[in-house]
N, C-alpha and C positions, 0 to 999 in steps of 0.2 A: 664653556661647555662644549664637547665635543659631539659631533653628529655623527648618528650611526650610519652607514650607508652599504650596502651588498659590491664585493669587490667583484662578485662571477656577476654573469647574466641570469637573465629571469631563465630557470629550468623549464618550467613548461611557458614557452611561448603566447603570447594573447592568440585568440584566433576567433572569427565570427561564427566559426562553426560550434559553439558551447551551446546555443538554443538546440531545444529536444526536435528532433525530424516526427512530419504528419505521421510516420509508423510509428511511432514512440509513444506521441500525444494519444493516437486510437488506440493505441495497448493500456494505454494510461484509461482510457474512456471505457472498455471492457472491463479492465478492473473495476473499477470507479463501487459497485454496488459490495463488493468484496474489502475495500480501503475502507468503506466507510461501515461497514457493522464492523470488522474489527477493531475501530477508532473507537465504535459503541461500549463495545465488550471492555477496552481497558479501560474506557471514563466508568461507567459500570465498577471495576475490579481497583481502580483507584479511590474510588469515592468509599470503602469501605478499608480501607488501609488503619486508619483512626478511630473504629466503628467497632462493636459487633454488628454483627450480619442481620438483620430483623428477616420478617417471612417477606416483606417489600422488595429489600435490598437482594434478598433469594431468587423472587420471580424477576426481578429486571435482568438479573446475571443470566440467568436460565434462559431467559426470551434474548438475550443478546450471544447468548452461543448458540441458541439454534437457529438466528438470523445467519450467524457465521456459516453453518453448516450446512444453509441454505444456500450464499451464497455463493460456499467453494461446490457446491455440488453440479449450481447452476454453470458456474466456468467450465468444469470437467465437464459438462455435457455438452458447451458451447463446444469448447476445442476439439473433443472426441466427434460430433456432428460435423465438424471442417475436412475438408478433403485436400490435400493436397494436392497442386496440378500435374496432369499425367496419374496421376492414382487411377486403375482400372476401377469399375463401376462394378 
């Protein structure tokens, strides 16, 4: 049996820099309430794939898109409240 083995070199190099940087992880952690009602919304919009819709399966979808719409409204408010440095007052 013959072994397969790469005649080039590894294209992209290993490197210790592949962990996410603290600005990354905090943008990750702002997100965080926005990541997860959308997660809501498709386990919601999956779980009815196989299904009709009953008036249940209705109000969970409904309350899980206006979790959404809560969410993204509260980010837009977060970022539009941020000032960038040097921005006049």
């Amino acid at each position: 049996m013959k072994s397969i083995a790469a005649l080039q070199s590894i294209v992209t190099p290993w490197s210790d820099g592949l962990e996410p940087s603290d600005a990354e992880l905090d943008a990750i952690e702002v997100e965080l309430p926005l990541i997860l009602a959308e997660r809501d919304l498709l386990d919601a919009l999956i779980s009815q794939l196989d299904r009709p819709v009953s008036e249940f399966d209705a109000r969970r979808i409904r309350r899980a898109r206006n979790r959404v719409l809560a969410a993204r409204r509260d980010l837009a408010n977060r970022a539009v409240g941020t000032s960038m440095p040097g921005d006049a007052a």
